[in-house]
C-alpha positions as CSV (number, residue, x, y, z in Angstrom):
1,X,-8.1,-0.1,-15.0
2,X,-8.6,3.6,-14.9
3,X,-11.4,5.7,-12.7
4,X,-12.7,9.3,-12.9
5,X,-12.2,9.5,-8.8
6,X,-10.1,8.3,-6.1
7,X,-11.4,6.2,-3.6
8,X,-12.6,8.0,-0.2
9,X,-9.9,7.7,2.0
10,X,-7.0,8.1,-0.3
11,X,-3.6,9.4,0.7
12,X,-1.4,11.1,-1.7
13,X,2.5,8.9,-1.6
14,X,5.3,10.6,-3.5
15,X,8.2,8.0,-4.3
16,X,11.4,8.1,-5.8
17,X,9.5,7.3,-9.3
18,X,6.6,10.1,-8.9
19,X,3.6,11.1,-6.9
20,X,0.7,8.4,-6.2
21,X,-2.5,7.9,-4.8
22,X,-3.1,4.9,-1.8
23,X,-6.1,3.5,-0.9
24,X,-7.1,0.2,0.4
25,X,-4.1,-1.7,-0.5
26,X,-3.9,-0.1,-4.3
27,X,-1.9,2.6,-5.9
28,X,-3.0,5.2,-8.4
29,X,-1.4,7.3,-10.9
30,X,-3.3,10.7,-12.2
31,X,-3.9,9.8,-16.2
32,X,-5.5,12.3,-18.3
33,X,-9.2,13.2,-17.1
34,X,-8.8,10.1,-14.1
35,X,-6.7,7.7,-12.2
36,X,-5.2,4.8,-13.4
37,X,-4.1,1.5,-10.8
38,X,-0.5,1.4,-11.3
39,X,2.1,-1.3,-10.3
40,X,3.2,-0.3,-6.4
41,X,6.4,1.6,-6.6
42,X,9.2,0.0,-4.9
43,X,10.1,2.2,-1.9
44,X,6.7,3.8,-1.2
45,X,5.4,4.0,2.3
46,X,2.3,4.1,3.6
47,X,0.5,4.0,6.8
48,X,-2.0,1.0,6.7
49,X,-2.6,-2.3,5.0
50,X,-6.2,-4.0,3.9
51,X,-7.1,-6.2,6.6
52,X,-6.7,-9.3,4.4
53,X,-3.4,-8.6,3.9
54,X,-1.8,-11.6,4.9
55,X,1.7,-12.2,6.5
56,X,4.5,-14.4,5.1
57,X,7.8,-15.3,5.6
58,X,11.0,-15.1,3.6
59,X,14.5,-16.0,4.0
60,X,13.7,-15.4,7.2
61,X,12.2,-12.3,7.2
62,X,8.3,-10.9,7.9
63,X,6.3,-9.3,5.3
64,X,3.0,-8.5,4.4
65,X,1.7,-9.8,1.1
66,X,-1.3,-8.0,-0.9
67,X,-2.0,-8.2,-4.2
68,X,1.3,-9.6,-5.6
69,X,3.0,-6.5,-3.5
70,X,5.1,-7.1,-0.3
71,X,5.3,-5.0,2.0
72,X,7.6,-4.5,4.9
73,X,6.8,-3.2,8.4
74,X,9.3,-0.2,9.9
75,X,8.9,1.5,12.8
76,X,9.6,5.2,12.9
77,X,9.0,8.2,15.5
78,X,6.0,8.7,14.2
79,X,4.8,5.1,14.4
80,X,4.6,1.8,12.3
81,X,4.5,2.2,8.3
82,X,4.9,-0.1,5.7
83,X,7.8,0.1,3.2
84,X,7.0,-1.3,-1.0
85,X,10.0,-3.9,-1.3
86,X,9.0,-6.0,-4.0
87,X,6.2,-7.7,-5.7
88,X,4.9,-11.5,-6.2
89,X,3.6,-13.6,-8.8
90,X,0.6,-15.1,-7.4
């Protein structure tokens, strides 16, 4: 799905694979005269979640699940973030 303009709010995220655009739980890459949604990149961080994003367990550990993208919580000096580490099939 692409779109002329970003969603208020949005945060620019650079990753290991490029610079993209967060808001509300989806990622954004700049495609020709808009923004396309792009698959989360592995290793992004960013600073919030949707509110339904919805914790889940595995192996053992806690993530947050959102649109087939798990997320995991890290505390840093500058607060709590949440790390890209994979992706579901829901």
């Amino acid at each position: 799905m692409q779109v002329r303009i970003l969603p208020e709010g949005f945060r620019q995220v650079v990753a290991a694979n490029g610079t993209f655009f967060y808001a509300n739980g989806l990622f954004y890459s700049n495609i020709n005269q808009g923004y396309q949604i792009v698959e989360p990149p592995v290793g992004a961080i960013v600073y919030d979640l949707p509110l339904d994003a919805e914790v889940v367990t595995i192996n053992g550990q806690m993530y947050y699940h959102f649109n087939s993208t798990l997320f995991q919580r890290i505390f840093t000096d500058q607060g709590q973030v949440f790390k890209v580490v994979g992706h579901l099939d829901d």
